[in-house]
C-alpha positions as CSV (number, residue, x, y, z in Angstrom):
1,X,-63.4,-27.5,-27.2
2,X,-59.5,-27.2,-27.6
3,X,-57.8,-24.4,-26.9
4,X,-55.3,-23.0,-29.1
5,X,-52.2,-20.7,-29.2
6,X,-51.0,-19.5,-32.5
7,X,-47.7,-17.8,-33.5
8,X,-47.4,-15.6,-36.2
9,X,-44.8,-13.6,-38.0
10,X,-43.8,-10.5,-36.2
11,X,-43.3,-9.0,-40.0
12,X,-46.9,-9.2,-40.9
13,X,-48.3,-7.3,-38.0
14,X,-48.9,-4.4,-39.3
15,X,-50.4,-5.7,-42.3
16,X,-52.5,-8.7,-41.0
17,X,-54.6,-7.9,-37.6
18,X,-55.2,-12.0,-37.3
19,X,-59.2,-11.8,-38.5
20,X,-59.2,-14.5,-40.7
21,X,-57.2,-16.3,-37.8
22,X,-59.5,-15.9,-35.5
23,X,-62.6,-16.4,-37.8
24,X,-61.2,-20.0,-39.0
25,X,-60.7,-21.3,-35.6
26,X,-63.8,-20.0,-34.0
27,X,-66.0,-22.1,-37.3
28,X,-63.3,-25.0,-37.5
29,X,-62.3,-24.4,-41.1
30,X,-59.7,-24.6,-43.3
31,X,-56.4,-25.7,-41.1
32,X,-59.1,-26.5,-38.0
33,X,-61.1,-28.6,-40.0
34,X,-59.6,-31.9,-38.3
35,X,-59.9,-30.3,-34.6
36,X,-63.0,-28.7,-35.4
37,X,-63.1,-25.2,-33.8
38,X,-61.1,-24.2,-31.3
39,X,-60.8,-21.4,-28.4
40,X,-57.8,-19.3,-29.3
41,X,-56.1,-18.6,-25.9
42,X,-52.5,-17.0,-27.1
43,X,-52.3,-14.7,-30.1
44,X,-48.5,-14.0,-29.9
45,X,-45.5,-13.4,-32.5
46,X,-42.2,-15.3,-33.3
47,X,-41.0,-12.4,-31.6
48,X,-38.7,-11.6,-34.9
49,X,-35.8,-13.3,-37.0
50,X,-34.8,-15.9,-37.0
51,X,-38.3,-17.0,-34.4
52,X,-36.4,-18.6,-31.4
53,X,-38.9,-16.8,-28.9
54,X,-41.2,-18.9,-30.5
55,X,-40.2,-21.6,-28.9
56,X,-40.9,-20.4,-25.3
57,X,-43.8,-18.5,-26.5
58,X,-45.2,-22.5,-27.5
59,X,-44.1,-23.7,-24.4
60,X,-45.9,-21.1,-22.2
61,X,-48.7,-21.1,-24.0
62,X,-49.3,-25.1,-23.4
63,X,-48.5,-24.4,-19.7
64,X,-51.4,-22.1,-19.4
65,X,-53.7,-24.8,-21.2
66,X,-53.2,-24.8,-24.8
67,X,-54.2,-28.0,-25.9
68,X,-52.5,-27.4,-30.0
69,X,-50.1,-24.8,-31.4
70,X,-50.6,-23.5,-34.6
71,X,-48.4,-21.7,-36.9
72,X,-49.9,-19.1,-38.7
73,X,-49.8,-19.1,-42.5
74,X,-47.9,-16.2,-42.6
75,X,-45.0,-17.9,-41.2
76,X,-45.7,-21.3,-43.4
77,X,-46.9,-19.8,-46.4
78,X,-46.0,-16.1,-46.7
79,X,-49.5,-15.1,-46.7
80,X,-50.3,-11.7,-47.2
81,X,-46.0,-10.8,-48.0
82,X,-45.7,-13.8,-50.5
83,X,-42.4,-15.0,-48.4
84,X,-42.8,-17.8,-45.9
85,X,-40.7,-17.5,-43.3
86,X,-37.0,-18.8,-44.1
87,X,-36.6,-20.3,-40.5
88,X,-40.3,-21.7,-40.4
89,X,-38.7,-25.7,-40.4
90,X,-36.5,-25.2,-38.0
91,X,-38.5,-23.3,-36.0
92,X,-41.2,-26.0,-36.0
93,X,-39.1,-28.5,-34.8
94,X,-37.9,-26.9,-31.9
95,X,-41.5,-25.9,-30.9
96,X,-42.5,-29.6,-31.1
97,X,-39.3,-30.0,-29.1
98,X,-40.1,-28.4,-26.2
99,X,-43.8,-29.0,-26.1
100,X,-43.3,-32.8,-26.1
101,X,-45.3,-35.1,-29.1
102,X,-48.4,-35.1,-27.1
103,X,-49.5,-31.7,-28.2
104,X,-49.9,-31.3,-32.1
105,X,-48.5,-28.4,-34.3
106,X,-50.5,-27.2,-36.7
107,X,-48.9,-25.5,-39.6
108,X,-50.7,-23.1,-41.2
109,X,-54.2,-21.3,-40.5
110,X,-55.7,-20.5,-43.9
């Protein structure tokens, strides 16, 4: 089974406890439907505007055995707000960045 780390929107905590997150992964649905389910290892923010703790967030995650990255759909999509996240592309690139190619980001949850 992979193991996962997924960053989320530090906006959306106190309206999203990660649930669904958690319940997707575990049955390999939606967004884990090509990995099939996955462990989640790292629950962890962007760690605020405009998300560059993200990036060491990814990378220490994979160092402790993360096999993917995913980037919650609050960040992506906006879910529950209705705003993604106005830095999600650049942010996504510098995770991939420092992670290396071998190790996929996934870009939304549900």
């Amino acid at each position: 089974m992979k193991k996962a780390g997924i960053i989320r929107c530090q906006q959306t905590e106190d309206m999203c406890p990660g649930t669904t997150d958690f319940r997707v992964a575990r049955e390999g649905k939606m967004a884990f439907e090509a990995t099939g389910p996955v462990e989640i290892v790292g629950f962890v923010s962007c760690g605020g505007c405009p998300g560059k703790r993200a990036v060491a967030r990814a990378k220490l995650m994979v160092e402790r055995g993360c096999d993917v990255i995913v980037l919650a759909s609050c960040i992506s999509k906006g879910n529950p707000i209705g705003y993604p996240c106005p830095h999600y592309e650049k942010m996504k690139q510098a995770i991939q960045k420092s992670i290396g190619a071998e190790i996929p980001v996934i870009e939304w949850t549900h």
